[in-house]
C-alpha positions in Angstrom: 24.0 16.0 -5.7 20.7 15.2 -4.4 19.2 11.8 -6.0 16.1 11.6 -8.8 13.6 9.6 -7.4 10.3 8.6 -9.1 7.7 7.5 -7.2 4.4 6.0 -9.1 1.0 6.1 -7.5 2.5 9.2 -5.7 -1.0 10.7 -5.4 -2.3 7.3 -3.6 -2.2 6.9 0.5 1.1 5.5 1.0 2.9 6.8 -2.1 1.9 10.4 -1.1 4.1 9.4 2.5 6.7 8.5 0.9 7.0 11.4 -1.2 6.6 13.7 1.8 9.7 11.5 3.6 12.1 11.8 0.4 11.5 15.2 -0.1 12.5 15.9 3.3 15.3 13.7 3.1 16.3 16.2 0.3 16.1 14.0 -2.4 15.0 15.1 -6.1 11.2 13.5 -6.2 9.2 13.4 -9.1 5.5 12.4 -8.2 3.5 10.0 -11.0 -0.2 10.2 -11.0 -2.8 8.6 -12.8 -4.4 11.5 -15.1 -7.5 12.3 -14.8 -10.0 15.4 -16.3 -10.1 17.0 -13.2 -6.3 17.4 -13.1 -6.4 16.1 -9.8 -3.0 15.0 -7.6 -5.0 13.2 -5.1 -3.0 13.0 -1.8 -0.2 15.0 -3.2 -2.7 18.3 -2.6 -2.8 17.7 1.2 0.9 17.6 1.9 2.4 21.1 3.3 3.5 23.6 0.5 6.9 23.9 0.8 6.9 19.7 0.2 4.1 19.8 -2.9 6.6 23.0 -4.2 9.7 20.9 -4.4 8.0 17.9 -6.4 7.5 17.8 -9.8 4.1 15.8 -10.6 3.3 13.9 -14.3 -0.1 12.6 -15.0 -0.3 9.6 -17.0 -1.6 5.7 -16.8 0.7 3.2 -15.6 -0.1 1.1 -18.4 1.1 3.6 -21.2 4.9 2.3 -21.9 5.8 5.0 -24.0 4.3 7.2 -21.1 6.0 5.4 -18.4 9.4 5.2 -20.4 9.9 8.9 -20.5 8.8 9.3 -17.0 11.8 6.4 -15.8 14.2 8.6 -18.0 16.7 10.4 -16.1 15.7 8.8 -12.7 18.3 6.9 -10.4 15.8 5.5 -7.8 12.1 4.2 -9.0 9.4 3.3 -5.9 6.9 1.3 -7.7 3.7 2.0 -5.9 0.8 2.7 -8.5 -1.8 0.0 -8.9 -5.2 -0.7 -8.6 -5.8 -2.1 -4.7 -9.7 -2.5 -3.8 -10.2 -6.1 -3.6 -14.0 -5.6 -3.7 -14.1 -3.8 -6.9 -11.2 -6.4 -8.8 -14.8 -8.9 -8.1 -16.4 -6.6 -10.7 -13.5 -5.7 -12.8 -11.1 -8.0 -13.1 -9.7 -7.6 -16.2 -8.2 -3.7 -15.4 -6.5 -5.4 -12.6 -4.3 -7.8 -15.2 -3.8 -4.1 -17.3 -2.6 -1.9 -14.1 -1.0 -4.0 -12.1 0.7 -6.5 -14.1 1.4 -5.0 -17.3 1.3 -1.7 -15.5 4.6 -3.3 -13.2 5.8 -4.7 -16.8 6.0 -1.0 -18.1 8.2 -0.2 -15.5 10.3 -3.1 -15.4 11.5 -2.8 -18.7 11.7 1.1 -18.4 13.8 0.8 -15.7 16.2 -2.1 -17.3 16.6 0.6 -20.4 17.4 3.2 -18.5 19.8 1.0 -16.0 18.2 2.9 -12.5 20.6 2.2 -9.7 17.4 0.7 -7.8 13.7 -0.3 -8.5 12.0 -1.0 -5.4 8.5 -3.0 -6.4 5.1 -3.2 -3.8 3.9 -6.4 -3.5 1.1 -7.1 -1.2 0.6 -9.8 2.0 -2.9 -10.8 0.1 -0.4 -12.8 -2.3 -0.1 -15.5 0.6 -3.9 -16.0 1.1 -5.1 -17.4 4.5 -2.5 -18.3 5.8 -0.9 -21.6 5.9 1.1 -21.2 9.1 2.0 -18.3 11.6 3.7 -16.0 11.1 4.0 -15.8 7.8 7.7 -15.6 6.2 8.4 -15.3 2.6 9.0 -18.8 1.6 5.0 -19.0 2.4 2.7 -20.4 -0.7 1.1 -17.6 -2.9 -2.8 -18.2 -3.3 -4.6 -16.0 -5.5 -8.0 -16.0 -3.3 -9.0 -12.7 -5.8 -7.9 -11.1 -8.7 -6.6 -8.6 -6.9 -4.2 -11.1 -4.9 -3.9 -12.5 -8.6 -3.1 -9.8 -10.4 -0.1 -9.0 -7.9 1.5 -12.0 -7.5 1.9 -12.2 -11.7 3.4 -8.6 -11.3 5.5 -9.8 -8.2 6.7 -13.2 -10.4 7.5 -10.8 -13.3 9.8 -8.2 -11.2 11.9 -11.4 -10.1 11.9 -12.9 -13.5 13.6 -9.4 -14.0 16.1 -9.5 -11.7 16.8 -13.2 -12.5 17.1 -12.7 -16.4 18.4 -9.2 -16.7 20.1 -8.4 -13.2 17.9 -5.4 -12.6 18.2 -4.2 -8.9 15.3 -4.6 -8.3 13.3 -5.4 -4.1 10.6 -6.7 -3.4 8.9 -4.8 -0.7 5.5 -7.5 0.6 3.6 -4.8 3.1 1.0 -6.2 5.2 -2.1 -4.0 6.6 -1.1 -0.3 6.8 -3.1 2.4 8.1 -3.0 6.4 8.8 -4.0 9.7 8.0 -5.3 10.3 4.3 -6.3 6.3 3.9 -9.3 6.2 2.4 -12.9 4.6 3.3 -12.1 1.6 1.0 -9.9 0.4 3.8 -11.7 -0.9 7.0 -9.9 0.9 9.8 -10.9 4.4 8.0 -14.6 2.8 7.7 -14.8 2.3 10.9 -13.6 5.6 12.6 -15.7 7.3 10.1 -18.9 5.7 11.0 -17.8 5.4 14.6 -17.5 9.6 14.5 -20.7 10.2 13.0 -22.9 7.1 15.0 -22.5 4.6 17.1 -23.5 1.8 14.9 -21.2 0.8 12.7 -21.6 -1.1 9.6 -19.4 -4.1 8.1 -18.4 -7.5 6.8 -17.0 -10.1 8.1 -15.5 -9.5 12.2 -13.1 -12.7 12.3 -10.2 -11.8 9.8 -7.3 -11.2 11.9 -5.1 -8.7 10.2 -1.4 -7.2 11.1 -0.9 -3.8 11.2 1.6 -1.6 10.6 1.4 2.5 10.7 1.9 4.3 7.6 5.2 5.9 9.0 6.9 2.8 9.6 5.7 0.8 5.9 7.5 4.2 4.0 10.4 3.7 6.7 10.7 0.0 5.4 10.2 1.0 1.5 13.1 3.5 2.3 14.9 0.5 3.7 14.8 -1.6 1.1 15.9 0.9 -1.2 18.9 1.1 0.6 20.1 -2.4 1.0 22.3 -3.9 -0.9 21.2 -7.1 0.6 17.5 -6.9 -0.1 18.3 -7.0 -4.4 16.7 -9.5 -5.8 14.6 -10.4 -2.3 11.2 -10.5 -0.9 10.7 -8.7 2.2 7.8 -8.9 4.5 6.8 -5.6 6.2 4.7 -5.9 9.1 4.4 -5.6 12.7 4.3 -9.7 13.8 1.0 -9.3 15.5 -2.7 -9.8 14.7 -5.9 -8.4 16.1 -9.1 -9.6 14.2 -11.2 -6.8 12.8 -13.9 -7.6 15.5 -10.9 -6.5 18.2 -10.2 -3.7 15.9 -13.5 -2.0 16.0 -13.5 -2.4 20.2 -10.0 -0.5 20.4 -11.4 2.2 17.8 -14.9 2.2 20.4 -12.2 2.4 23.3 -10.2 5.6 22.2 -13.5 7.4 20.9 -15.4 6.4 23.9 -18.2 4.7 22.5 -19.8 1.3 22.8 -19.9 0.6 19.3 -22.4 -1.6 18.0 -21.9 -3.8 14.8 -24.7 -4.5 12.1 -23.5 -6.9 9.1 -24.0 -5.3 5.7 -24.0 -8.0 3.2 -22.7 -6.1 0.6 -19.2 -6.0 2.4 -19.0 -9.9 2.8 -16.2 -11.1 0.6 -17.4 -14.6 -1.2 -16.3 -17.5 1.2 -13.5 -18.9 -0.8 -12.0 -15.4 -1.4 -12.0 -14.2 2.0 -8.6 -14.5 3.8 -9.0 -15.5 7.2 -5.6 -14.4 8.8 -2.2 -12.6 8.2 0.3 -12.5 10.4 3.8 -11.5 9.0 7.5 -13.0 10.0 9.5 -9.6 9.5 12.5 -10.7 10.7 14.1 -10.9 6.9 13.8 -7.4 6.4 15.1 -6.6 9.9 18.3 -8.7 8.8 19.1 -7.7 5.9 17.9 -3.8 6.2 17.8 -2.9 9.6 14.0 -2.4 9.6 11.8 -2.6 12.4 8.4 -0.6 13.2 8.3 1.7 15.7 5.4 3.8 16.0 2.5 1.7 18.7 -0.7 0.8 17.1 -2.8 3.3 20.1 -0.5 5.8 18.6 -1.3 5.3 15.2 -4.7 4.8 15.8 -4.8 8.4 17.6 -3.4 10.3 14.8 -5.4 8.2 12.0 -8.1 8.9 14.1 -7.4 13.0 14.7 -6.7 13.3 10.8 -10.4 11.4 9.9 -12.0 13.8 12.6 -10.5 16.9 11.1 -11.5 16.2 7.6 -15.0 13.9 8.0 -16.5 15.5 4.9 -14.3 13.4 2.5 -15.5 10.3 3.9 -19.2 9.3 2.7 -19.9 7.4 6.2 -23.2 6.7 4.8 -21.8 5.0 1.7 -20.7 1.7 1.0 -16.7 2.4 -0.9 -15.8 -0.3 -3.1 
C-alpha cells in the first residue's frame, strides 16, 4: 500500500519538487496550498500531467487549525514546507510572519500529535544561525534572529522540538541552506540575476559580499526525503547544504560566464538589507545528516546553474526583470 503523504506549501518552489519526487516514488501525495481567489496551485500547474493527475490539492491557510487538522487526517507522512520566506518583505510585515510560520508550524504540530503520523519532517532555515560565528557551520551553532523572518523560524523550529521533547512526536528537523533551480522565483537572488542577466547586461542588486552555500533543488528534496526516512534523524537538526561558499559578487561572474556576458553591477538601494540584519556568511557542516541519513548532494553547482538557467530562459515572461520582487 502506497503511503499518504501531505506536503504543505506544495505549490511553493521546493515543496512543488518534492511533490513531483514522491509522486514518482509512488507514494499517495496530497498537495496543501495557500487559497487564493484565483484558485491558483502555483508551482503545482507546471509539473507534467500525469504527476499534477495523481495528486490531490486543498486550498487553505496554514494558520487555520481546524483547516489544517482535517488536512493532517488520514496522513502517515507530513513534509512541513509552507511558510512565508521573503526576508525583505517580513521588514514591512512582520507580524504575518509570527501568524504563518510560527503558529502556522503550531497548527501542524499539534495536528500531527492527534492524528499520531508516523513522521513529521519540519523546514527550518540556515538564516536561524545569522552571520556566522565560525565555519562551517554545524548545528550546535547559536541562533540569531538578524530579521523577523530568521525570528519567526527559529520560534517555529524551538516549538517542533518542544514537540518531540514533551509529546514524543517523530518529528526532524530539516535546516536547508541556499537552494536554487528551475521555478524559483525572482525574490531569490540567483533567479534575479539570470533574469536581468538574459534581458541586459547590467544587472541590478544589493549587497555583493554575502557568501552563501548552495545547494540544487534536486539534492535539498533528496535530503527532505532523507530525513523522512531515518530513524536516526527523530528528534534532530540536520543541516542540508553543500559545505562551500561563493559570495554573491562570485555568483553573478559564474552566471556572466555561462551566459557569456560581462556583466556589469549597479547597486540599487532598495535591495540593501539594514546593516545589522544582513548576514554576512553561511557556510554549512553537513556531515550530521550524512551520518545519520546517508545524505550527500550530488548534482555540481555549473550543472545546476545550467538547467536553472535553461528553465528562466524558456519561461522569461514570469520574471518582471525590470521590477524590484520583495
Amino acid at each position: 500500500m502506497a503511503t499518504k503523504i501531505l506536503v504543505t506549501g506544495a505549490g511553493g518552489f521546493i515543496g512543488s519538487h518534492l511533490v513531483e519526487q514522491l509522486v514518482m516514488d509512488g507514494h499517495d501525495v496530497c498537495g496543501f496550498v495557500h487559497y487564493n481567489a484565483a484558485g491558483s496551485w502555483h508551482n503545482l500547474e507546471k509539473l507534467p500531467s500525469d504527476i499534477l493527475n495523481s495528486v490531490e490539492v486543498v486550498a487553505g491557510d496554514i494558520a487555520d487549525p481546524y483547516f489544517v487538522d482535517n488536512a493532517v487526517a488520514g496522513c502517515d507522512i507530513v513534509f512541513h514546507l509552507a511558510a512565508l520566506i521573503g526576508i525583505p518583505y517580513s521588514y514591512i510585515a512582520p507580524q504575518m510572519y509570527v501568524s504563518t510560520n510560527v503558529n502556522g508550524t503550531l497548527n501542524v504540530l499539534e495536528a500531527c500529535r492527534r492524528h499520531g503520523v508516523s513522521r513529521m519532517v519540519h523546514t527550518s532555515t540556515s538564516e536561524t544561525y545569522g552571520s556566522a560565528q565560525y565555519i562551517p557551520i554545524d548545528e550546535k551553532h547559536p541562533l540569531v534572529g538578524q530579521s523577523p523572518y530568521s525570528a519567526s523560524k527559529i520560534g517555529a523550529d524551538t516549538i517542533a522540538e518542544s514537540y518531540y521533547r514533551s509529546f514524543n512526536l517523530p518529528v526532524c528537523i530539516i535546516r536547508p541552506f541556499n537552494t536554487y533551480g528551475p521555478r524559483q522565483s525572482a525574490r531569490a537572488f540567483i533567479p534575479t540575476v539570470i533574469a536581468q542577466a538574459i534581458c541586459s547586461d547590467v544587472v541590478r542588486l544589493g549587497n555583493l559580499d554575502p557568501i552563501r552555500d548552495m545547494t540544487f533543488v534536486k539534492d535539498t528534496v533528496g535530503g527532505f526525503i532523507a530525513g523522512a526516512n531515518s530513524d536516526q534523524c527523530i528528534g534532530t537538526v540536520c543541516n542540508l547544504g553543500v559545505g562551500q561558499g561563493q559570495s554573491i559578487g562570485e555568483l553573478v561572474e559564474r552566471i556572466g560566464v555561462l551566459l557569456g556576458k560581462d556583466l556589469q553591477v549597479e547597486t540599487d538601494p532598495d535591495r540593501v538589507r539594514p546593516a545589522k540584519s544582513e548576514v554576512s556568511r553561511l557556510i554549512s557542516n553537513n556531515s550530521k545528516i550524512k551520518e545519520l541519513a546517508g545524505w550527500e548532494p550530488s548534482v555540481s553547482f555549473v550543472d545546476g546553474l545550467q538547467e536553472t538557467i535553461e528553465y528562466i530562459r524558456e519561461n522569461i515572461g514570469e520574471y518582471r526583470v525590470e521590477q524590484y520582487n520583495v
